[in-house]
C-alpha positions as a LaTeX table, in Angstrom:
\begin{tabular}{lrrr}
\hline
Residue & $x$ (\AA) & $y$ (\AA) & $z$ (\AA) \\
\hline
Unk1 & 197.63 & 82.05 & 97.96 \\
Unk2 & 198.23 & 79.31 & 95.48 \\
Unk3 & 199.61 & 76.02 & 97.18 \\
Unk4 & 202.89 & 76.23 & 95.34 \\
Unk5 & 204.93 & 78.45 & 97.53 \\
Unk6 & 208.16 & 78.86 & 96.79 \\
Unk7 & 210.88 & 79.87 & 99.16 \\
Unk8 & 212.61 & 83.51 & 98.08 \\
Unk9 & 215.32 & 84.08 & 96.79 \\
Unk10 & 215.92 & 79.86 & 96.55 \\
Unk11 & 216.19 & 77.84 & 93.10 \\
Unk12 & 213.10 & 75.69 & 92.64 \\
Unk13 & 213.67 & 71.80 & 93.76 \\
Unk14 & 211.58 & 68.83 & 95.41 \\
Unk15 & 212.54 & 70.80 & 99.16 \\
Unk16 & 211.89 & 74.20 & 98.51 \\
Unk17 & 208.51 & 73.70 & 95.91 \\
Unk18 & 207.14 & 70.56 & 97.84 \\
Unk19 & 203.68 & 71.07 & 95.78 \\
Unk20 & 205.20 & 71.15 & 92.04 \\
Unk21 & 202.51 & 69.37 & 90.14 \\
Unk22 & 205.12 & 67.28 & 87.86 \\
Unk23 & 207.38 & 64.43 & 88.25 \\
Unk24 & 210.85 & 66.01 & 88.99 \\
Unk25 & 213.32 & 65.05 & 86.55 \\
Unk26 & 215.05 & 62.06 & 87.27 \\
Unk27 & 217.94 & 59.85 & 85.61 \\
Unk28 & 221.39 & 57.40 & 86.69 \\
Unk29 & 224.80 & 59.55 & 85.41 \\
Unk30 & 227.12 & 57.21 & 84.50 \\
Unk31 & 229.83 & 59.70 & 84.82 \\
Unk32 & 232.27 & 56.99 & 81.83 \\
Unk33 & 229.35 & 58.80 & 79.64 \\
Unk34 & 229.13 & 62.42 & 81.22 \\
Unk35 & 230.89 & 65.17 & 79.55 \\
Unk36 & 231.81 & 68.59 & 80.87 \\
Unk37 & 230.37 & 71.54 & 78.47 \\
Unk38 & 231.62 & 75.07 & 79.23 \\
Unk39 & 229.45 & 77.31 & 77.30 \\
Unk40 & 230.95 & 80.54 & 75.92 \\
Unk41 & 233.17 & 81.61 & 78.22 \\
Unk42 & 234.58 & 84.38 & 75.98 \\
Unk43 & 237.04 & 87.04 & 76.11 \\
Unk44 & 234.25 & 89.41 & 75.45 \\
Unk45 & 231.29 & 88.12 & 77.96 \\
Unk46 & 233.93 & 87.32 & 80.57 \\
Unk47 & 236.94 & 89.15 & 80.90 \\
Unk48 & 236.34 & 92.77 & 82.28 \\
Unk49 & 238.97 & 94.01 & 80.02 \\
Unk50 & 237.31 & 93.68 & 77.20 \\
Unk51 & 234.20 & 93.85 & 74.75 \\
Unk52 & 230.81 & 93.42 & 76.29 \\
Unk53 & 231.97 & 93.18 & 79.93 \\
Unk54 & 234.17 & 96.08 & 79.79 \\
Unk55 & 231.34 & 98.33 & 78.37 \\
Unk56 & 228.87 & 96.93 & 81.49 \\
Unk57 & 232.08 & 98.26 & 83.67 \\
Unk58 & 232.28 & 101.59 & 81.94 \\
Unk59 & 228.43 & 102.42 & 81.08 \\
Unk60 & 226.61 & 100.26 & 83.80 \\
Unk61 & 227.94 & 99.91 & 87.11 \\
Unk62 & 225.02 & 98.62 & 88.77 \\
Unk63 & 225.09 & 95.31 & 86.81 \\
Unk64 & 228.97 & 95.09 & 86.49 \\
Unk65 & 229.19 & 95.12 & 90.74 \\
Unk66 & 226.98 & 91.83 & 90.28 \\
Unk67 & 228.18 & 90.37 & 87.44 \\
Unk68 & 231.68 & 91.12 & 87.30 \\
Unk69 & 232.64 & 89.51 & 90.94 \\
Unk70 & 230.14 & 86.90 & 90.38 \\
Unk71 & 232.23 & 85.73 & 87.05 \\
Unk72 & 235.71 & 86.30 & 88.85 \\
Unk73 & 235.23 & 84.83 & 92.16 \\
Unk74 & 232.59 & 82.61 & 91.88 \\
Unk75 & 231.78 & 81.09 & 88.30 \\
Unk76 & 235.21 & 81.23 & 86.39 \\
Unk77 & 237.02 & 79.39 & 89.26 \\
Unk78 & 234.04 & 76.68 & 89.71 \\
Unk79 & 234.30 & 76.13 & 86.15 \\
Unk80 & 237.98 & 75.58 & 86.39 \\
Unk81 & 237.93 & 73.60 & 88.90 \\
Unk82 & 235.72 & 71.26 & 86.98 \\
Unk83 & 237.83 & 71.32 & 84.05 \\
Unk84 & 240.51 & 70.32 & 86.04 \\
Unk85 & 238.63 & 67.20 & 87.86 \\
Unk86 & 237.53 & 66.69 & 84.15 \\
Unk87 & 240.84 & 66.62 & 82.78 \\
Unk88 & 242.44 & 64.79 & 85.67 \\
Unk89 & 240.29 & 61.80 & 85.18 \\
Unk90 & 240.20 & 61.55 & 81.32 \\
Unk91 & 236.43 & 62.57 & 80.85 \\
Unk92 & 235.36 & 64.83 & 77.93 \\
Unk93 & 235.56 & 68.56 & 77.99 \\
Unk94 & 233.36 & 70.35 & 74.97 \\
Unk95 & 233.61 & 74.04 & 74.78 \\
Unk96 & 231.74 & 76.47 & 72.85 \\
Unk97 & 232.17 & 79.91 & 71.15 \\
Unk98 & 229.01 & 82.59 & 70.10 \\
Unk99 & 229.68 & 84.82 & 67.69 \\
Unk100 & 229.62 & 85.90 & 63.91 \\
Unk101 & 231.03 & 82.87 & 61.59 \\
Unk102 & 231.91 & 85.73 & 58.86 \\
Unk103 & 233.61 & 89.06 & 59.82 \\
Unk104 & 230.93 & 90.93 & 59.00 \\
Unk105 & 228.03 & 88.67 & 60.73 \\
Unk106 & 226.10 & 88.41 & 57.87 \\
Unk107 & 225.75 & 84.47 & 58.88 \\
Unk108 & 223.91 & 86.18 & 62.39 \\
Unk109 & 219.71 & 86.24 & 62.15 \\
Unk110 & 218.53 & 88.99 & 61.38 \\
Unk111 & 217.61 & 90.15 & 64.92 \\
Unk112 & 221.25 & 89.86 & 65.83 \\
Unk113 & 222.37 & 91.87 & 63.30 \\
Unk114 & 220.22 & 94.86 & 64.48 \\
Unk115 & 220.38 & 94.23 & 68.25 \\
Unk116 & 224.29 & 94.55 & 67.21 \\
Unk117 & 223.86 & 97.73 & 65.26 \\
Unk118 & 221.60 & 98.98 & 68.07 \\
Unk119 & 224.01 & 98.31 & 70.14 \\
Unk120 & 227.14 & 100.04 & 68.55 \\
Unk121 & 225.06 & 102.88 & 68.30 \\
Unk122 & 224.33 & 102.95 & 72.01 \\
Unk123 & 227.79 & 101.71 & 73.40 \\
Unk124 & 230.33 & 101.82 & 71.06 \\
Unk125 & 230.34 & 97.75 & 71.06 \\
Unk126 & 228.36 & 95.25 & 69.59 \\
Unk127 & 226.71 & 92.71 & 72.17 \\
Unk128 & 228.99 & 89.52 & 70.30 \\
Unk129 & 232.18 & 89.39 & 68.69 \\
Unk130 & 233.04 & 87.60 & 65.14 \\
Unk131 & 235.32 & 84.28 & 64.69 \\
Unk132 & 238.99 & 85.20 & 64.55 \\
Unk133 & 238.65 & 88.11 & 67.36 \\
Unk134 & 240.66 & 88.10 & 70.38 \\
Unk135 & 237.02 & 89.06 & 71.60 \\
Unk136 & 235.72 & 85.65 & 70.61 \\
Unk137 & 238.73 & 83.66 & 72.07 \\
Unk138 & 237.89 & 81.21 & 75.62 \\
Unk139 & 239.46 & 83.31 & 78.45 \\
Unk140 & 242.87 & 82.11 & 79.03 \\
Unk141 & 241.92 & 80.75 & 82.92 \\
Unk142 & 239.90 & 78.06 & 80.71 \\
Unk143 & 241.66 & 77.92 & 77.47 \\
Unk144 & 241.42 & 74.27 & 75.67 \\
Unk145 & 244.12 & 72.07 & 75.28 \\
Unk146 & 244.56 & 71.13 & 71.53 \\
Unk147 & 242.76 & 67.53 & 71.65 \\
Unk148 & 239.98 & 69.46 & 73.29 \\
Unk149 & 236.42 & 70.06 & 71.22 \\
Unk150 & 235.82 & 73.58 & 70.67 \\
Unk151 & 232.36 & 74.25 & 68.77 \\
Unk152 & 231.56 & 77.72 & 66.89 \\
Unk153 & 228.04 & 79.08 & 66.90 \\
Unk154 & 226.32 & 81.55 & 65.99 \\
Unk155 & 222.98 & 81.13 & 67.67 \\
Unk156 & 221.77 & 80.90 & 71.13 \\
Unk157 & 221.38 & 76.96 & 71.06 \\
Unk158 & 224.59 & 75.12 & 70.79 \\
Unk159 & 222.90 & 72.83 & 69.07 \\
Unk160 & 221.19 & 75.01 & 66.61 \\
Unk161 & 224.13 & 76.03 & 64.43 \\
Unk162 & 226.88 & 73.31 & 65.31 \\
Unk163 & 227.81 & 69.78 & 64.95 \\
Unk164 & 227.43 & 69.27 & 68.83 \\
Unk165 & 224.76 & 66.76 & 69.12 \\
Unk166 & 226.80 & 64.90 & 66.12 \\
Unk167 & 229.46 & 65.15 & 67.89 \\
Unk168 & 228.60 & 64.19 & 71.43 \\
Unk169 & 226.61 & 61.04 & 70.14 \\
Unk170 & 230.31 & 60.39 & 68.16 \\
Unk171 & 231.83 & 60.69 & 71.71 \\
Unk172 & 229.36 & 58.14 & 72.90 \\
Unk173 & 227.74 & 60.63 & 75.86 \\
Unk174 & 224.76 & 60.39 & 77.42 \\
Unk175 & 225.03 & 63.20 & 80.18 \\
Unk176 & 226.01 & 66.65 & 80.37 \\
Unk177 & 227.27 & 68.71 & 82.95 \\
Unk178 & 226.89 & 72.49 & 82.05 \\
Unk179 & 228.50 & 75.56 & 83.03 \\
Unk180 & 229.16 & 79.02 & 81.46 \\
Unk181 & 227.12 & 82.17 & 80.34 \\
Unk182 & 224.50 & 83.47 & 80.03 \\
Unk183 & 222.43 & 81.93 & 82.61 \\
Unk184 & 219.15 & 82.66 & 80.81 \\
Unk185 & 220.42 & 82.83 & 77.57 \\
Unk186 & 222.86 & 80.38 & 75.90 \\
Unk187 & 223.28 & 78.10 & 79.23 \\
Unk188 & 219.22 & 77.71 & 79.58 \\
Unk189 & 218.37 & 77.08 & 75.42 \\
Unk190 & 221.25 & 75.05 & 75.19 \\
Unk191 & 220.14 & 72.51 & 78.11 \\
Unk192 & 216.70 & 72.52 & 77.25 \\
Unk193 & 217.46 & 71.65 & 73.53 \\
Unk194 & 220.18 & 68.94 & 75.27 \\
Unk195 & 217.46 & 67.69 & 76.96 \\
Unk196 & 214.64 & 67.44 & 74.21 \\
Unk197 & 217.53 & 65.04 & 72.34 \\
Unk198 & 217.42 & 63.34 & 75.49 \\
Unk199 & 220.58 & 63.79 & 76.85 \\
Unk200 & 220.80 & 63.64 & 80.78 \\
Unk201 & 221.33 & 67.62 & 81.77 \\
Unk202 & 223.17 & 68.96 & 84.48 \\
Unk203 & 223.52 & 72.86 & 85.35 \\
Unk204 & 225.79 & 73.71 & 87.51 \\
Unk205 & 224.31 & 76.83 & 89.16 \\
Unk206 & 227.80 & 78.22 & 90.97 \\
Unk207 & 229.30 & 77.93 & 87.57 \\
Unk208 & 227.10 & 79.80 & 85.47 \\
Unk209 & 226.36 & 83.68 & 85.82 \\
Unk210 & 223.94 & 86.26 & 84.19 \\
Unk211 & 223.85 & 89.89 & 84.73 \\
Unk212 & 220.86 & 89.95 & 87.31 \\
Unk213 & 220.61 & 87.19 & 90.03 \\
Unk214 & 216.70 & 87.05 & 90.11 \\
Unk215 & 216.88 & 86.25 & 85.81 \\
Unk216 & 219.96 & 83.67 & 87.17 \\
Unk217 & 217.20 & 82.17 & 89.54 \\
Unk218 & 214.21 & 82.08 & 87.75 \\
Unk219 & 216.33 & 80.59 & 84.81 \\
Unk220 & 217.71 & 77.42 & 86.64 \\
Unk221 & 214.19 & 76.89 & 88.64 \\
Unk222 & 212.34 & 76.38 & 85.06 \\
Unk223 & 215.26 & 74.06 & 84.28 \\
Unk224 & 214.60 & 72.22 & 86.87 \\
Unk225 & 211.10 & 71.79 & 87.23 \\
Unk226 & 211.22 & 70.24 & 84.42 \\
Unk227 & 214.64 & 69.74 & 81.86 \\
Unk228 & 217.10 & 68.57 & 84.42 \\
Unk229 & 218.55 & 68.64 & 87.71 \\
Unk230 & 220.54 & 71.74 & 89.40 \\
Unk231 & 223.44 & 70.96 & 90.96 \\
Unk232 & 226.58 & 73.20 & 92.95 \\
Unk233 & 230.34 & 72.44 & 91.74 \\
Unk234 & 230.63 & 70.20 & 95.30 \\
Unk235 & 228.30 & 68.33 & 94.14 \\
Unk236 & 229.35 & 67.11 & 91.07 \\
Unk237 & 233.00 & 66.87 & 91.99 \\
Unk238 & 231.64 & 64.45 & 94.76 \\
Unk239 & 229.65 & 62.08 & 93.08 \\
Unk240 & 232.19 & 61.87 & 89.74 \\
Unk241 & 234.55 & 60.35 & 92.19 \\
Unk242 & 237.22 & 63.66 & 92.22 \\
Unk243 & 235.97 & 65.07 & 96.08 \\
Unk244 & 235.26 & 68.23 & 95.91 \\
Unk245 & 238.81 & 70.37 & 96.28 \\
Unk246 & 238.43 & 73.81 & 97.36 \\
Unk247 & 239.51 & 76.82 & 95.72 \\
Unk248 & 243.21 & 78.71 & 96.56 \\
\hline
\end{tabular}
């Protein structure tokens, strides 16, 4: 047995991997520089009415009995309650959208555009929904207020086919705190690219959600190990000076 032992079921950190062979990462937040960024929390991925979530309600059950609560109880409220700490104390609030730029998604990579056909095929839905959708709107228990940033991509990376980094640099922000969806998909490229520009990153782990809870794990403990720090909703409201409210 190797001497890195890590304890199951927990996301990786200085207590629960004691032997990690690298420096944790480590950084100051000045939270006058920290903006919130709520990653594609779409009326597709995340309301179970429609698109992508209804089809993992209708076709498979097994995922949605994870997912679905862990969006509606757990991640969308977290998130919300950020926004509103956020908001409160006039901090920035980004928010991104993934989907097609063109109604017909010729703008997607070539991969998307058959894991979308693929998927029609399969489901009767494509996996992402085009610009101008309902499908591709923020879910109204986050919508953004109209001075609010709201980004359009059509990759994985926020950074990869929008004007964020431009944009956050314009905004004068050195640190993120991230929530959203997926976990392991547009949540975990997203901060890693964040942090290779060398923005501070912060993912909030009880306000992001994937469809499995091990691929939610595994995601946030390579974060951490080595892209940035891991951190529960409490814990941010706490040390940005809001407390840390519960939920109704």
């Amino acid at each position: 047995m190797s001497e890195i032992e890590n304890k199951p079921n927990a996301i990786d950190s200085p207590e629960t991997l004691p032997n990690w062979v690298l420096p944790w990462p480590s950084f100051d937040v000045d939270w006058e520089r920290t903006g919130l960024l709520i990653i594609d929390y779409q009326n597709y991925s995340s309301d179970p009415q429609f698109g992508f979530a209804k089809m993992l309600v209708e076709k498979f059950p097994d995922v949605a009995a994870y997912y679905i609560p862990r969006l509606t109880k757990v991640t969308i409220p977290n998130t919300r309650r950020l926004l509103d700490a956020f908001r409160k104390t006039g901090r920035q609030v980004v928010f991104t959208r993934h989907g097609a730029l063109l109604p017909d998604g010729r703008d997607l990579i070539a991969r998307r555009r058959t894991r979308d056909a693929d998927s029609v095929q399969t489901t009767e839905r494509p996996t992402l929904w085009s610009k101008g959708s309902y499908e591709h709107e923020v879910i109204a228990e986050l919508a953004p207020l109209e001075h609010e940033l709201v980004l359009d991509k059509n990759s994985a990376s926020a950074f990869n086919s929008s004007g964020l980094d431009q944009m956050l640099r314009n905004l004068r922000l050195e640190s993120l705190v991230i929530t959203g969806m997926a976990t392991d998909m547009c949540v975990e490229t997203t901060a890693r690219d964040a942090a290779d520009r060398g923005y501070n990153v912060i993912v909030v782990e009880d306000a992001v959600a994937t469809f499995d809870p091990e691929h939610h794990r595994h995601s946030l403990s390579s974060l951490a190990r080595v892209f940035g720090q891991v951190w529960s909703t409490d814990q941010v409201l706490e040390a940005c000076g809001t407390g840390a409210p519960t939920t109704e």
